[in-house]
N, C-alpha and C positions, 0 to 999 in steps of 0.2 A: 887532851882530846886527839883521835887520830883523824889525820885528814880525809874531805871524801873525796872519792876519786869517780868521774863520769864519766867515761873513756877519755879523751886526751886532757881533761881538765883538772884542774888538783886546786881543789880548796881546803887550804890548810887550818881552817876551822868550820868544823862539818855542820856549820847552820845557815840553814836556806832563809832567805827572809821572805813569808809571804806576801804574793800579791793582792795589797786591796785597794778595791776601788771604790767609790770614782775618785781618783785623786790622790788618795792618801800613801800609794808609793811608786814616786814617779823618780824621775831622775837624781833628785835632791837623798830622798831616803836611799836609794838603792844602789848611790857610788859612795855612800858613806860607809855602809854595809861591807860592799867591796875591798874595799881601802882597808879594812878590818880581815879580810881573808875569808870573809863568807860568801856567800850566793845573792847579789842583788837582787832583787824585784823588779820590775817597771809592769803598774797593772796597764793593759790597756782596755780596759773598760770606761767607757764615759770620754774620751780622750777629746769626741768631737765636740759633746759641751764645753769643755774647756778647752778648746782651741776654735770656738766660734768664730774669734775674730778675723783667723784665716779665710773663713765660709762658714755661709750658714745649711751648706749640704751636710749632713752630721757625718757619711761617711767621707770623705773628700776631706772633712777635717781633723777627723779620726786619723787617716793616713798619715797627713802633715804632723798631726799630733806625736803619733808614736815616732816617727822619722825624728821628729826635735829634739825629745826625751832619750833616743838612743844616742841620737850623738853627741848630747847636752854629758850626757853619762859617761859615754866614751872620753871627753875631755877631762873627764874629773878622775878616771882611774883608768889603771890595767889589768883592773882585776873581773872575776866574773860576772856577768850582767844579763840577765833573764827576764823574759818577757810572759807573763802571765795573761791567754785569752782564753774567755769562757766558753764553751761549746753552745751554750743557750744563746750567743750575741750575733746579731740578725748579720754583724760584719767578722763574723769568723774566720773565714776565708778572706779578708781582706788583709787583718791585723797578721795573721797567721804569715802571709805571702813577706808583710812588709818587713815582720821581725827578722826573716830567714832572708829578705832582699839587704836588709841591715845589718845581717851580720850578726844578731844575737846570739849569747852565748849558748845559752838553752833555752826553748819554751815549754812551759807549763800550762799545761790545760787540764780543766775540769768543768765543773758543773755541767754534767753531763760527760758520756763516754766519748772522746774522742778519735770516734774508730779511722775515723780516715785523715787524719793527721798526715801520717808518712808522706800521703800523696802531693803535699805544696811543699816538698823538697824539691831542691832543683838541683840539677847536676853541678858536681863539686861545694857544694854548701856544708855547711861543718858546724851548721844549728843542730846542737843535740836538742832531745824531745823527751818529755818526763810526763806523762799522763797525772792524774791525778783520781787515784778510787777509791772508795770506800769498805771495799770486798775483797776475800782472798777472791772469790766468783769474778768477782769483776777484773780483777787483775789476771786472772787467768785467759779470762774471755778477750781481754783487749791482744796479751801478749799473743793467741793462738792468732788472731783475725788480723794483726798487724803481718805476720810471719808467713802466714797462708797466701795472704794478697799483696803483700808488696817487698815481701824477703827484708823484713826489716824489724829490729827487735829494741825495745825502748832501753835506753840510755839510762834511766834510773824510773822507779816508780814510787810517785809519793800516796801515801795511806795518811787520807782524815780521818781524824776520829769526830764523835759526837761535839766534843767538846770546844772545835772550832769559832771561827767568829763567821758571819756573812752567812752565804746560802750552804744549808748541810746537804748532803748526800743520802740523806735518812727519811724516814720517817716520824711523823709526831714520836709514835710511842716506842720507836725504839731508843730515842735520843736518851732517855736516863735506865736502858736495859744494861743492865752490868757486861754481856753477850755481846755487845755491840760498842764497850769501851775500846779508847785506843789500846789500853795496855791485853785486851783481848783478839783481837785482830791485827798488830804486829806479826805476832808468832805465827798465824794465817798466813798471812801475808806476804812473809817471809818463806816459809816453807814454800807455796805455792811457786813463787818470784823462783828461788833455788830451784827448785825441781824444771823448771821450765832452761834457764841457765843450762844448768847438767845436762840436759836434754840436747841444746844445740850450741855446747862447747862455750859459753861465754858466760862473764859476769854481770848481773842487772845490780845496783844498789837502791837496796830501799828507804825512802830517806820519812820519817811518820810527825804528822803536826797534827794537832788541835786541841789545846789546853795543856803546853808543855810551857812552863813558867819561868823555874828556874835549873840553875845548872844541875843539881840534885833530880831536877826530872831527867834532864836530857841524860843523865848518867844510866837512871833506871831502863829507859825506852831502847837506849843504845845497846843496854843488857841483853833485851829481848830479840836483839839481831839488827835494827836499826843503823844502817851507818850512817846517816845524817837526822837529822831533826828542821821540822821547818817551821819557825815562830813569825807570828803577825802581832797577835795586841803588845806584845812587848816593847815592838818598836815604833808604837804610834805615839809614846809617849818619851819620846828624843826632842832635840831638837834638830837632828837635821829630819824630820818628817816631814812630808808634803803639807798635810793638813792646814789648815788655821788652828788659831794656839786656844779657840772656845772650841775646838772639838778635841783638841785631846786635854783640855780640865775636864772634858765631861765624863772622860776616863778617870779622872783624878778624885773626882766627885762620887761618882756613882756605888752605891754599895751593894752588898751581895743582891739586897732584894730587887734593886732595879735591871738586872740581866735578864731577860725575858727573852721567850722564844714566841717569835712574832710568823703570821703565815704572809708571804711577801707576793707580789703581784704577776711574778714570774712563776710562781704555782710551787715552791718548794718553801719549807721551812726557815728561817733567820734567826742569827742571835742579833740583839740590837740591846742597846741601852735606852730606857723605858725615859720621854720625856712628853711635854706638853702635844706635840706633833702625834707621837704616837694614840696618847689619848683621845683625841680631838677624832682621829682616823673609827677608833673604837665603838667611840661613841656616833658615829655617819656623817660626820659633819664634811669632810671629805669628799669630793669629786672630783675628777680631771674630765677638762671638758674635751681635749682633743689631746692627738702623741702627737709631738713636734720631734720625734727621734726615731721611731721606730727601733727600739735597740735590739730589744731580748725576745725572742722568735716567740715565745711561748705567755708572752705578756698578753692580755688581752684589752683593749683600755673601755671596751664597754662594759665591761664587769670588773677592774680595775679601783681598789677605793682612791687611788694616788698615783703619780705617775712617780716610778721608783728613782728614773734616773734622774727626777728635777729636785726628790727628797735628798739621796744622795748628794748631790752638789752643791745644793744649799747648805747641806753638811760641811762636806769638805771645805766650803768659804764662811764656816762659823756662825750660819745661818738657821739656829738649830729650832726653831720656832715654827721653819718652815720645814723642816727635813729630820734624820736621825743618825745616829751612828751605830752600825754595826761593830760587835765586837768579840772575842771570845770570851767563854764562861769565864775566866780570870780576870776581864777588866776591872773591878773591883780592887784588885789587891794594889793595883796603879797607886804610888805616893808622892811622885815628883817626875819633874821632867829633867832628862840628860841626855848626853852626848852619846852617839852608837857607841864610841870608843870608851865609856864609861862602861854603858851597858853588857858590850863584848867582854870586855876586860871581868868583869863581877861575876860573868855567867861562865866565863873558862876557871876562873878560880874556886869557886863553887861546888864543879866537876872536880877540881882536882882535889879539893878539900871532902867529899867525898867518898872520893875512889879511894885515898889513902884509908879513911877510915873502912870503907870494906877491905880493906887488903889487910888491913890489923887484925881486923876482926876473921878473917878467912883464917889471917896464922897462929891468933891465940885458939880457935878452932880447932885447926889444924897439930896445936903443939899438945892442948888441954882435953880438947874431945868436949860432947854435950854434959852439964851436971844438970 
């Protein structure tokens, strides 16, 4: 694999670990990551439920929260360490200030455009910023509106596809449009991203996740112009993940038919794994009587069947009776839990056991011609 490079940063194994939340990649998952030569995580989604005990202000402990988990991270490695917050999270601007007052390596934002990102840079800060979209469109739109208003041009841009885990970027009916696959919008994406590049003298890297399993995918996507890849259900099932160890068997358990695309309370689409919680929600049994968080701007809790962030947590703490886990369309294939450095290790060999074979096959091609 060749390394990715995001202006001054060089990971010498070009896989970004996605950020999920609540919980499941915090500093534990995300300097193991590191320590392997990829691109940590630390989601901060949810951070102030899980650090209540600081406060029970959710954002006030959100702060404290993300502050812990970087520097909990920073102890554990020298390698790179990124902060994933969502555009839909009512403390955007909060998480955003603190990662770049921290010193994060890069942040990653999505769900939702993050058009005004640039502006909680502060002078001299050296937090690169990687959007995250779904569209050559949208990567077009973010890069021209970044550059117009604040002369400032994204450091890498990551492309989900469908096939992701958590909240998609799609539509019901586009999620199984062939139009709409990752391996379709890469090359968009790509070109788009380049041209824009070309335009103003620099290089953007585009790095493409959702539904990239093993190293044989990451070979193909890389093919289509890709220089990094960024995987999430792979590493939920390590053990250095955040999680509790009943929510990543539930990855271990779950088979093709329980992957379900579920409509989540923040008004966009999920992939989640299909359990009693979920049912129970289905069938109305479900209400939240009041938000004790305020999290996700676009939530609304009187038409709300659940409050998402108490589902999630009770997840994350193996509570899955009362909550669910989100995952991408691969959880299914999950068979065991291991070490990042296992997992790294299997998914670089993989690639390379691959690529030798297209390369054989390029020269018996090449020497033989089609029969």
């Amino acid at each position: 694999m060749k390394a990715l490079k995001i202006g001054d940063l060089l990971a010498p194994v070009p896989i970004v670990q996605g950020g999920m939340g609540v919980g499941i990649s915090l500093s534990g998952l995300s300097s193991a990551v590191a320590r392997e030569g990829g691109i940590g995580v630390i989601s901060s989604a949810g951070l102030g439920a899980i650090y209540n005990d600081y406060s029970k202000d959710y954002r006030e402990a959100s702060v404290w929260g993300l502050k812990q988990e970087l520097r909990k991270a920073r102890e554990a490695t020298r390698g790179i360490i990124g902060v994933n917050v969502m555009v839909a999270m009512s403390n955007f601007a909060d998480m955003v200030c603190t990662a770049v007052a921290e010193r994060a390596d890069i942040i990653f934002s999505g769900a939702g455009l993050p058009l005004n990102l640039p502006s909680f840079l502060t002078e001299g800060a050296r937090t690169k910023l990687a959007p995250i979209v779904s569209s050559a469109r949208a990567a077009a739109l973010l890069c021209r509106k970044w550059f117009s208003e604040y002369r400032y041009i994204p450091d890498a841009i990551v492309v989900e596809g469908p096939k992701a885990g958590g909240h998609l970027g799609y539509k019901a009916e586009q999620i199984t449009d062939e139009h709409y696959a990752l391996e379709a919008i890469v090359p968009e994406v790509v070109a788009e991203v380049r041209a824009f590049g070309a335009e103003h003298g620099c290089h953007i890297p585009v790095i493409a996740g959702g539904g990239i399993y093993t190293g044989e995918d990451i070979y193909r996507i890389m093919a289509l112009g890709a220089e990094g890849v960024q995987l999430g259900t792979r590493f939920v099932t390590t053990e250095e993940c955040d999680a509790d160890p009943a929510f990543k068997q539930s990855y271990i358990d779950a088979r093709p038919e329980d992957i379900e695309i579920i409509q989540s309370p923040v008004g966009m689409p999920g992939r989640a794994i299909r359990n009693s919680f979920l049912d129970r929600v289905r069938e109305g049994l479900k209400r939240p009587k009041n938000c004790p968080f305020d999290c996700i701007r676009t939530c609304d809790v009187t038409h709300s069947p659940y409050c998402i962030m108490l589902a999630l947590y009770n997840a994350f703490r193996g509570k899955l009776r009362n909550g669910y886990a989100f995952c991408g369309a691969n959880a299914w294939r999950a068979e065991k839990i291991q070490t990042v450095h296992e997992l790294m290790t299997s998914l670089q060999a993989e690639y390379e056991a691959f690529a030798e074979k297209c390369a054989n096959f390029s020269l018996r091609e090449h020497l033989f011609g089609h029969k």
